[in-house]
N, C-alpha and C positions, 0 to 999 in steps of 0.2 A: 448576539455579537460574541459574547461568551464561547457558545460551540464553533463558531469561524475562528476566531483565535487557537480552539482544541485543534481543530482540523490542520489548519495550518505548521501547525506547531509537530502536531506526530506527522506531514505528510512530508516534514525535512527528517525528521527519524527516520522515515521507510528508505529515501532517500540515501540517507546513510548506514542503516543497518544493511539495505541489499547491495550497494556500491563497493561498503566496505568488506563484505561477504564474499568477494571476487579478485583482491589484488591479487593472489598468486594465478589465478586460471587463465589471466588473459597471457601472459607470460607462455602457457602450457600450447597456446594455439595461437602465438604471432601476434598478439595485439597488445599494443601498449596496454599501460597498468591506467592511464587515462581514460584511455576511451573505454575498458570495459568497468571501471568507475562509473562514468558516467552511462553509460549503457543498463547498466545491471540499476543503478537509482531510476533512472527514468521507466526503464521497465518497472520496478516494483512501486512506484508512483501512477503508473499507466492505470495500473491492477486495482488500485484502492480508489483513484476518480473514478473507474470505468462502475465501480459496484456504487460509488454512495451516487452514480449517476440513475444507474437502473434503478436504486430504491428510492431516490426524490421522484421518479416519473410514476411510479406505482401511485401514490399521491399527493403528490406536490410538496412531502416534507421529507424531513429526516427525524426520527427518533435517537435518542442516545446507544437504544438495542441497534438500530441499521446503523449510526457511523462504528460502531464496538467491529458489528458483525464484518465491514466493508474491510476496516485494519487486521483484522484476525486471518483474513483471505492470506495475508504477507508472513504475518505473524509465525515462524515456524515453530513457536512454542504454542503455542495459542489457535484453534479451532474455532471456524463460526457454530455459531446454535443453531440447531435446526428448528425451524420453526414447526411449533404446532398445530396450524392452522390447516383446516379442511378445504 
């Protein structure tokens, strides 16, 4: 319950770090400052379910390494690890 809480919690962060990362652009190409708000959040939310999707079906769970790695995808400070595995 603990990690759905985590999950939740930074996937209104993504939400708002990538929304908020676009007020002036949409302005540059005719789009209200709304919609590419909300456009640029749901994109960068899109991006962080679509990866802790692919890593729960690998097997059936999530580690704290795969939700890390799934936000780090958004992250532009931040890098996923490459895994070591053969």
């Amino acid at each position: 319950m603990k990690n759905v809480k985590n999950i939740i919690m930074r996937i209104v962060a993504v939400f708002a770090a990538s929304g908020l990362s676009v007020i002036g652009a949409g302005a540059l190409v005719g789009i209200s400052t709304l919609k590419a708000v909300v456009l640029a959040g749901t994109l960068g939310v899109a991006t962080v379910v679509e990866a802790l999707a692919r890593f729960f079906l690998e097997d059936g769970k999530l580690t704290t390494q795969e939700i890390n790695d799934a936000f780090a995808k958004v992250d532009k400070r931040n890098k996923p690890k490459e895994s070591n595995e053969s």
